[in-house]
TIVO-2410 file (N, C-alpha, C; in nm, 3 decimals):
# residues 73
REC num residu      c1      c2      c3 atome chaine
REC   1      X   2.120  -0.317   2.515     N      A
REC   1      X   2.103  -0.340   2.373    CA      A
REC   1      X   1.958  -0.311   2.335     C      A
REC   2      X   1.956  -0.176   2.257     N      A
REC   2      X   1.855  -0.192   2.211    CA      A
REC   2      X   1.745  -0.272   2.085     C      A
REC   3      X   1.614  -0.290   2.122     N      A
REC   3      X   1.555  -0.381   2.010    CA      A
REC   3      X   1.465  -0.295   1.904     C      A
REC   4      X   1.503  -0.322   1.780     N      A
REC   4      X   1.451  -0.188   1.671    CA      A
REC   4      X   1.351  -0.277   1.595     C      A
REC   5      X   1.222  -0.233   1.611     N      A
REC   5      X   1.054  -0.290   1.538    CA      A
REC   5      X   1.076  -0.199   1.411     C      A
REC   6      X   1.030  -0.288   1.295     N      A
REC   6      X   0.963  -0.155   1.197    CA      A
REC   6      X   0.795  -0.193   1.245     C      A
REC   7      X   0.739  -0.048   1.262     N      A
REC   7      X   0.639  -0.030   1.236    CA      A
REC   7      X   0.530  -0.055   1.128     C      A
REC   8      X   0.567   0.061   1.056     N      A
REC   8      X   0.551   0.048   0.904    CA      A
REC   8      X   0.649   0.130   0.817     C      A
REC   9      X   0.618   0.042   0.641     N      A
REC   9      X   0.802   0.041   0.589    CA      A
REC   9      X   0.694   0.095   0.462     C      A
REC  10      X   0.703   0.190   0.379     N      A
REC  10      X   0.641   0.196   0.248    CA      A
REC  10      X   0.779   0.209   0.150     C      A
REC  11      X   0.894   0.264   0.197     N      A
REC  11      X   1.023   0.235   0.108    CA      A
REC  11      X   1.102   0.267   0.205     C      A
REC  12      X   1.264   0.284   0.147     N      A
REC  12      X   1.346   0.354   0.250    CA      A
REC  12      X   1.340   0.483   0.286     C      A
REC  13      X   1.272   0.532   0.224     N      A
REC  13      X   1.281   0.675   0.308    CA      A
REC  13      X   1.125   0.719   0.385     C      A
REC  14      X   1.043   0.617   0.336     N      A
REC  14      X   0.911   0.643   0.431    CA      A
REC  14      X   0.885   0.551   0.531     C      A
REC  15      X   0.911   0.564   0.657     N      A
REC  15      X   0.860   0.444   0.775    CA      A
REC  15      X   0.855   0.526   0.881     C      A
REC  16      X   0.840   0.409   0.984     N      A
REC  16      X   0.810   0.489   1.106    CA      A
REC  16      X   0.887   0.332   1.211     C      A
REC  17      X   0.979   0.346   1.283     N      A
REC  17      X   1.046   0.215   1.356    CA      A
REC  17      X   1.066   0.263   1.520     C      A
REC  18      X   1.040   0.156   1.616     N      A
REC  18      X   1.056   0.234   1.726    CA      A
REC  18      X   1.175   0.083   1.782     C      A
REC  19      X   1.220   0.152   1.878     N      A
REC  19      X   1.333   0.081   1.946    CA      A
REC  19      X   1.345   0.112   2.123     C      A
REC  20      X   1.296  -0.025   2.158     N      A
REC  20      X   1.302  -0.042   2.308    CA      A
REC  20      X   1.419  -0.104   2.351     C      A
REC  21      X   1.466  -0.043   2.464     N      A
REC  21      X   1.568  -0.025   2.550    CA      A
REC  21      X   1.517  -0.010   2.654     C      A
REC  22      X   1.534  -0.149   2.753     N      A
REC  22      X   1.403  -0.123   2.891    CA      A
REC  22      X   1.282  -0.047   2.867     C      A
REC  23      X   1.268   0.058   2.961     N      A
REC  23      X   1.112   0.122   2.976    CA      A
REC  23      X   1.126   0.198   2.863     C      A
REC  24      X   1.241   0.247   2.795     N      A
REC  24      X   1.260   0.400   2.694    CA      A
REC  24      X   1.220   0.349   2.576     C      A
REC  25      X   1.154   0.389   2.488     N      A
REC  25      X   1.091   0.403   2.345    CA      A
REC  25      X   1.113   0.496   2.334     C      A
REC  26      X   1.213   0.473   2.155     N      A
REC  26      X   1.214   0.565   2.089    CA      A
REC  26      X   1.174   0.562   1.958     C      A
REC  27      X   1.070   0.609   1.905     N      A
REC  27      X   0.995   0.596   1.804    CA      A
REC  27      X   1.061   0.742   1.724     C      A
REC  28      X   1.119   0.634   1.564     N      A
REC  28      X   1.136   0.769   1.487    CA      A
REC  28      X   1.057   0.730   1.341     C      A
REC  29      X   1.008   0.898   1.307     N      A
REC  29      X   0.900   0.862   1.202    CA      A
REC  29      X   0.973   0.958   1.098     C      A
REC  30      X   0.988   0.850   1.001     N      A
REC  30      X   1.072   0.931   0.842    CA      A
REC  30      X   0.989   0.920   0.729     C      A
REC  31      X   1.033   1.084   0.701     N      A
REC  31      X   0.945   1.087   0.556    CA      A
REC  31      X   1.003   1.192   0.479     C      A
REC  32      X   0.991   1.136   0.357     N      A
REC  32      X   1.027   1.216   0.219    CA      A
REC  32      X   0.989   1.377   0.215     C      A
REC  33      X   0.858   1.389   0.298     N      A
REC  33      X   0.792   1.486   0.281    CA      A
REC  33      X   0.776   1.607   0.402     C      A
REC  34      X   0.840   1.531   0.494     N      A
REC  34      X   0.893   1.597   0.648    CA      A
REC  34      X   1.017   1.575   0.727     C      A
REC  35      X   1.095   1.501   0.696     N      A
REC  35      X   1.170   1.465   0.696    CA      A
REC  35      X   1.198   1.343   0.845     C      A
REC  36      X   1.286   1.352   0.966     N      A
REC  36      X   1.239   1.295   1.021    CA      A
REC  36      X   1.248   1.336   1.180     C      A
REC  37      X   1.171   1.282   1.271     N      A
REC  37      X   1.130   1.336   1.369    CA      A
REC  37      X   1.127   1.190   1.488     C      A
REC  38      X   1.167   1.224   1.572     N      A
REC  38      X   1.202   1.126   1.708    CA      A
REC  38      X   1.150   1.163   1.844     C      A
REC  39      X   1.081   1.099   1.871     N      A
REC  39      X   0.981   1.090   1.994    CA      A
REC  39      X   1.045   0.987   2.113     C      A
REC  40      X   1.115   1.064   2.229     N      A
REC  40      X   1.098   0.939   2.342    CA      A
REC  40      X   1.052   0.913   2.464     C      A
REC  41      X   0.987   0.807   2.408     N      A
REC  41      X   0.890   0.736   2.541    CA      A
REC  41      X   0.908   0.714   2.659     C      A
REC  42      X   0.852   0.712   2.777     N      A
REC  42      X   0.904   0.651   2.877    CA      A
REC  42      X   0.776   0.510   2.876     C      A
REC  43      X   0.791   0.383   2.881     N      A
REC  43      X   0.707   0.325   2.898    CA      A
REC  43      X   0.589   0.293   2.774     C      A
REC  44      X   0.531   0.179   2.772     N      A
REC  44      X   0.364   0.101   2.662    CA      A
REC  44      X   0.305   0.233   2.682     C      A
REC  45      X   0.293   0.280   2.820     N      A
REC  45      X   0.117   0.335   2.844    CA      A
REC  45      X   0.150   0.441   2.763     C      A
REC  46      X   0.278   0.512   2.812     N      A
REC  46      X   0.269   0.628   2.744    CA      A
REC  46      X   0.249   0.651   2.581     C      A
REC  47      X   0.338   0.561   2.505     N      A
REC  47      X   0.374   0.520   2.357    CA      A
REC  47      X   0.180   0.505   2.344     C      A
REC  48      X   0.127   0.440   2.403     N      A
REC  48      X   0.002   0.406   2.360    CA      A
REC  48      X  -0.094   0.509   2.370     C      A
REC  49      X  -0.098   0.605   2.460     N      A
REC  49      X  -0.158   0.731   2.404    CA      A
REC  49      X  -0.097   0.805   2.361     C      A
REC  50      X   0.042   0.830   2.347     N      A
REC  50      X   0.122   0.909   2.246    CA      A
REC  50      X   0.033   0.891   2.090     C      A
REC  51      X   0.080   0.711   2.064     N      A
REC  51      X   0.048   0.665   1.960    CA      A
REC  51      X  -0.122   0.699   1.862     C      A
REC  52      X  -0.248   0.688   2.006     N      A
REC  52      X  -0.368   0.731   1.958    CA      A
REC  52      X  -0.425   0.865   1.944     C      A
REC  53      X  -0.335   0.957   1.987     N      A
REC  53      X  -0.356   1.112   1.931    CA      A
REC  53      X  -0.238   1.170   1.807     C      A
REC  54      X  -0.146   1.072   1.764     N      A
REC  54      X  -0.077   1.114   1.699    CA      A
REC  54      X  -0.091   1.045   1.571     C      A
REC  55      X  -0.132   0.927   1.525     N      A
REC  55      X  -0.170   0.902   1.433    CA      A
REC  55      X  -0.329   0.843   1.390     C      A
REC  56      X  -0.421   0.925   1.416     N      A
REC  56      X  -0.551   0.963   1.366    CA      A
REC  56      X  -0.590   0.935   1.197     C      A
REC  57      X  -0.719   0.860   1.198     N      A
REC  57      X  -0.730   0.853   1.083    CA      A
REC  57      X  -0.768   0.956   0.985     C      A
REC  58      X  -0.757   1.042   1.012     N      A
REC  58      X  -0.760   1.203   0.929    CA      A
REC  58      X  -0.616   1.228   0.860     C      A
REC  59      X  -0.508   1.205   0.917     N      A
REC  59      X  -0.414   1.185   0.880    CA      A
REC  59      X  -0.349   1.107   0.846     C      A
REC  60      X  -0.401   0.979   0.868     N      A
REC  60      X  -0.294   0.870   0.848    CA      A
REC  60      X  -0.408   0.743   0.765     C      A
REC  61      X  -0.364   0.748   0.605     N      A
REC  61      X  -0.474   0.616   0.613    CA      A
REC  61      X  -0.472   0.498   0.675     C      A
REC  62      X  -0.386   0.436   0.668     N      A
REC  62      X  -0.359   0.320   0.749    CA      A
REC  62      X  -0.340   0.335   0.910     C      A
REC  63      X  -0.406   0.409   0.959     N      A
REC  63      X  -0.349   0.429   1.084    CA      A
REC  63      X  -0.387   0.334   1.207     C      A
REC  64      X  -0.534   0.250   1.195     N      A
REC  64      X  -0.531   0.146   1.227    CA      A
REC  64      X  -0.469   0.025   1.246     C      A
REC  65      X  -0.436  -0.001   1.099     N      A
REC  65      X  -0.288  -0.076   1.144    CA      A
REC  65      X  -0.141  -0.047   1.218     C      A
REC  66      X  -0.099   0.048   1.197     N      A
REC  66      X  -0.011   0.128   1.253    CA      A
REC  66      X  -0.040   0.127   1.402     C      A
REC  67      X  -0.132   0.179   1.505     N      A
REC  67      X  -0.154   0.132   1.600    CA      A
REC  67      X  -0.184   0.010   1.661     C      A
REC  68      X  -0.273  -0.098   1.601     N      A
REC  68      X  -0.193  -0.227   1.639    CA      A
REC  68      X  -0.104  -0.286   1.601     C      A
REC  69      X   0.019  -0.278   1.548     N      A
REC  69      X   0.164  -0.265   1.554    CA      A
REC  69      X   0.182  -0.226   1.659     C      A
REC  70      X   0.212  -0.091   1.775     N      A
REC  70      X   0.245  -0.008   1.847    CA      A
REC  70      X   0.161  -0.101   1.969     C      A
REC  71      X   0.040  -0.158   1.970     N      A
REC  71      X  -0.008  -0.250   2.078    CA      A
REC  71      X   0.052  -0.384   2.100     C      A
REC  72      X   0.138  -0.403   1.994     N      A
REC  72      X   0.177  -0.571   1.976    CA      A
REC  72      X   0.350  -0.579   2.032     C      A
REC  73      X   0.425  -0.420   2.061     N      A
REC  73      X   0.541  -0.424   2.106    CA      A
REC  73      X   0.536  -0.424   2.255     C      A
***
């Protein structure tokens, strides 16, 4: 059984939610403007540098928060 986090929620069609199932993370990131895209993890360590080259604050304003979210699962 997997367990589904929201990350972060700005409406229904913009978030980003990941869902652990033992070691596997699967983080999917939806958007209005890209539509949506699914990443899976094996394992924290990995998700956690996945997580710090993929959402950069150049791109992401909030992306600070967004990564500790991703430290707190």
């Amino acid at each position: 059984m997997a367990k589904k986090h929201v990350i972060y929620k700005e409406d229904n069609w913009n978030m980003i939610t990941a869902e652990i199932e033992g070691v596997r993370i699967t983080v999917r990131e939806i958007s209005t403007e890209w539509g949506e895209d699914t990443y899976v993890l094996n394992g924290r360590h990995e998700l956690t540098d996945w997580a710090e080259k993929h959402f950069t604050a150049d791109k992401y304003e909030n992306a600070a928060e967004i990564l500790e979210k991703f430290r707190q699962l």
